[in-house]
C-alpha positions in Angstrom: 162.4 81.4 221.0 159.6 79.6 219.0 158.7 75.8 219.1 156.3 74.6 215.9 154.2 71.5 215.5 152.7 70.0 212.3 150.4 66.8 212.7 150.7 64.6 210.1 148.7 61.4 208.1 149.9 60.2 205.1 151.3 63.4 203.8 152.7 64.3 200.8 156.3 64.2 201.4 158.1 66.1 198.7 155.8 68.8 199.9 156.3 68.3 203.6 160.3 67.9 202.7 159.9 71.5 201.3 158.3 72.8 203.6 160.5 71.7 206.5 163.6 73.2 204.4 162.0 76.7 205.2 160.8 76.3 208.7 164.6 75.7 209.0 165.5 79.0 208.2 163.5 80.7 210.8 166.2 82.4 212.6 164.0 82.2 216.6 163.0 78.4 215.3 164.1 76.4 218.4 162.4 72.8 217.7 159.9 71.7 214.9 158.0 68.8 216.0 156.3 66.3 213.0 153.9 64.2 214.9 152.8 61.7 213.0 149.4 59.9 213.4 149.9 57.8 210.0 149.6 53.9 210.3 153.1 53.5 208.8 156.1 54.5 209.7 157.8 57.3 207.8 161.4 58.1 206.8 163.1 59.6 209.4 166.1 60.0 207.5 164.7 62.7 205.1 165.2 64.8 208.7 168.9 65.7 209.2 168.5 68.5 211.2 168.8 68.5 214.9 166.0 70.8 215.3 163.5 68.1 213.8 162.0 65.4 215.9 160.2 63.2 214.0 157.2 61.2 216.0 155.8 58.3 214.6 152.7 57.6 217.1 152.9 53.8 216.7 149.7 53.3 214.0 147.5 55.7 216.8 145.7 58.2 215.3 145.2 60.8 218.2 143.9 63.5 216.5 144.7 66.6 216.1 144.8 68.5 219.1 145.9 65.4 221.0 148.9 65.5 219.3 149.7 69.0 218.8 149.3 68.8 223.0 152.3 66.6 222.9 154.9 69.2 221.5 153.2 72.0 223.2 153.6 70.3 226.6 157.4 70.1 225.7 157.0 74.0 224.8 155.8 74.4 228.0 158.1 72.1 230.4 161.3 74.2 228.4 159.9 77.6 229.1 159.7 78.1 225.2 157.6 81.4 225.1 155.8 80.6 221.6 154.7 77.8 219.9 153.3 77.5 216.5 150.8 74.8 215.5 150.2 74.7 211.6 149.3 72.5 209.0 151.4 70.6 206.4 149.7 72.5 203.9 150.9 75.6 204.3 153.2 78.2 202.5 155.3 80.8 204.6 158.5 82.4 204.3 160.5 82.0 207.4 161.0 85.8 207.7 157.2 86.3 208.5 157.0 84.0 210.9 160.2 86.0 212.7 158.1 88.9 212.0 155.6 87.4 213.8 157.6 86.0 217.1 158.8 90.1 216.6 155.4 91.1 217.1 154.1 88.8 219.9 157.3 89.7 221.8 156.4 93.5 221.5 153.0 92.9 223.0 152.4 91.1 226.1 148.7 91.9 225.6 148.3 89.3 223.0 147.9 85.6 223.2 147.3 83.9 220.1 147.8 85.3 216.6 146.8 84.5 212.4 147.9 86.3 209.5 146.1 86.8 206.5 145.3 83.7 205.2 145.0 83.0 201.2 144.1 80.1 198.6 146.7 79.5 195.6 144.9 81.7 193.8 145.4 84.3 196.0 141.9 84.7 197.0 141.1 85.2 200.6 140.1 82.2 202.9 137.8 84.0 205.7 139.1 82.3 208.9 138.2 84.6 211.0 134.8 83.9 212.9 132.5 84.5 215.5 131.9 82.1 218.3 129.0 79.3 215.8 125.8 78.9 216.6 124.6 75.4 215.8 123.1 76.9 212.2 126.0 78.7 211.5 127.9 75.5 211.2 125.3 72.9 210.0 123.2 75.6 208.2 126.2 76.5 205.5 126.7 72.3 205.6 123.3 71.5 204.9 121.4 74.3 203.7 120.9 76.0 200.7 123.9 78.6 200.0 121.3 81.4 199.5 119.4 80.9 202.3 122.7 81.1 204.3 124.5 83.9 202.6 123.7 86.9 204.9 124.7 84.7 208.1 127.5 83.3 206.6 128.9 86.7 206.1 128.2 87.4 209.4 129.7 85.1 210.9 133.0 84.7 208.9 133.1 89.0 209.9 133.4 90.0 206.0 131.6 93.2 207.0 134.8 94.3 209.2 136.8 93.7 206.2 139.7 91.3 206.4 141.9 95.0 205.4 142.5 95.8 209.3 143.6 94.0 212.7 141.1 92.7 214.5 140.7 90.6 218.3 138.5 87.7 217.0 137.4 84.5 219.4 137.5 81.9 216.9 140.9 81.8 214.5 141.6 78.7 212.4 143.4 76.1 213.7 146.2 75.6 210.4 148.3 78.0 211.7 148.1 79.6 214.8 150.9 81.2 216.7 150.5 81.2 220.5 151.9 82.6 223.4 152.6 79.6 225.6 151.6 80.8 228.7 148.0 82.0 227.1 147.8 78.0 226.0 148.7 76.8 229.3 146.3 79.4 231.5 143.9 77.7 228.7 144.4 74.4 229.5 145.8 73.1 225.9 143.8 71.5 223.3 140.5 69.8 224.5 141.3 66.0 223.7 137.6 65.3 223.7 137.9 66.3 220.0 139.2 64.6 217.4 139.4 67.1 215.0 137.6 69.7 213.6 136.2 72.5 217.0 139.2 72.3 219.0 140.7 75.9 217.7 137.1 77.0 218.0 137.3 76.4 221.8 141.3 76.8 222.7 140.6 80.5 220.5 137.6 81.2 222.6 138.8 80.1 226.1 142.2 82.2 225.1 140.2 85.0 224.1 138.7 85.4 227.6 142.2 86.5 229.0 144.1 87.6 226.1 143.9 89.5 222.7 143.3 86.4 219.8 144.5 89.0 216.5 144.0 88.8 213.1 147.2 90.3 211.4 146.4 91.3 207.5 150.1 92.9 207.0 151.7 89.2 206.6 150.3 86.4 204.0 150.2 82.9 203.8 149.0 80.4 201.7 146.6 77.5 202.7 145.8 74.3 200.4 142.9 74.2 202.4 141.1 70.5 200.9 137.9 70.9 203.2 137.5 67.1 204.1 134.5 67.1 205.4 133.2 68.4 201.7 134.6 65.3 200.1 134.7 62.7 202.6 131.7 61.2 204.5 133.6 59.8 207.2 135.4 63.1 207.5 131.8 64.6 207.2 130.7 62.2 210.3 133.7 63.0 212.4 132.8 67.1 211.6 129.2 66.3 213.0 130.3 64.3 216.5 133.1 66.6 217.3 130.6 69.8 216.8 127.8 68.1 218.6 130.6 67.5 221.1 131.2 71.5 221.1 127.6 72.0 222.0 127.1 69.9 224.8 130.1 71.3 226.2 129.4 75.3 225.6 125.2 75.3 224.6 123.1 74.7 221.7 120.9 77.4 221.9 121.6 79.5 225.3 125.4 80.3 225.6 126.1 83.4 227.4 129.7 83.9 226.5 128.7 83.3 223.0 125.9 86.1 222.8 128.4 88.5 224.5 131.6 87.6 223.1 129.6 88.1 219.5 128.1 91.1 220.1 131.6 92.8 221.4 133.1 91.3 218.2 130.9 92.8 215.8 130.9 96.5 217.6 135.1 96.7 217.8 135.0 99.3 215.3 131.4 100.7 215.6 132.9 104.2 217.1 
């Protein structure tokens, strides 16, 4: 069985309604949870289903992972074994995701789990990273593209190719399907955040235990608006949450990091 969340604020409701309608076909869905941070109250009666519940949080803005914790605490109390936390801006056919509770239920080994991840056009979003340095993620914010290029690839693992599974520590948070007991043995989502690092560190802190895949045979589609590009206070929020990361893991000496990297980039040396 398979619980999903989606956090909401202010979203686009035809296109949540849509979405919603195919969630609903998901043949292991158990409960989809819309938890929504928004300052007004949405209509609850575009839901019918019983497998909806529809949260409005009371004008409170929690956050992402904050609220995502909520449904996956619920997960947790009812001995749901999966739980899916994804954004409202996805695009999935409900038999993948039953492709993908298949999978997870054929190996125990693995604890959190993205497919191949694409933009409308069809292009590839690389979501699939190494544990960031502090210049990986302010360097491609502030500095020139050029002078990042080389590390940016790097770090986003183009040079494995995006063509063949692979165990990565950091996996985008818009869609990750997890094993609940991995999240738990984790500890959840780390409230300090308010957006933005905490799939960097649930990935990582999963990854320690557990296999966190990258699975290229199954395709979604993200209308991924990057924010932080077009937004200062979204830019501001980016920076304090990341700084937040830093003091918690290390700016410039992290041992996990250095290892965790290095295994990473050798997986398919031999």
């Amino acid at each position: 069985m398979l619980n999903i969340s989606i956090v909401l604020y202010q979203p686009r409701w035809q296109q949540l309604i849509t979405l919603t309608e195919e969630l609903l076909k998901i043949k292991c869905l158990n409960t989809l949870y819309l938890i929504d941070n928004s300052p007004v109250e949405g209509d609850k009666s575009l839901f019918s289903s019983t497998k909806i519940q529809y949260r409005w949080m009371q004008k409170k803005n929690l956050g992402y992972g904050k609220a995502h914790n909520i449904a996956i605490s619920e997960s947790v109390a009812d001995n749901i074994p999966f739980h899916l936390v994804m954004n409202d801006d996805i695009e999935v056919k409900a038999q993948d995701i039953d492709l993908m509770h298949h999978f997870m239920e054929k190996n125990g080994v693995v604890g959190s789990l993205m497919p191949h991840v694409v933009y409308p056009n069809g292009n590839t979003q690389y979501l699939c990273k190494l544990l960031p340095t502090p210049l990986d993620v302010f360097g491609r914010r502030f500095l020139p593209k050029r002078w990042m290029k080389k590390r940016n690839e790097r770090y986003e693992l183009r040079t494995l190719g995006y063509d063949r599974m692979m165990n990565v520590p950091y996996l985008s948070g818009c869609f990750m399907f997890l094993r609940t007991k991995a999240v738990l043995q984790a500890g959840l989502f780390d409230e300090r955040y308010f957006m933005y690092p905490e799939d960097i560190d649930l990935t990582r802190t999963i990854h320690r235990n557990w296999l966190t895949l990258y699975l290229p045979d199954i395709t979604i589609v993200h209308n991924h608006a990057q924010a932080s590009y077009h937004s200062m206070k979204m830019l501001w929020i980016h920076i304090v949450n990341m700084c937040r990361y830093f003091n918690k893991y290390g700016w410039f000496i992290d041992k996990e990091r250095t290892l965790v990297n290095r295994l990473t980039l050798n997986q398919f040396s031999q």
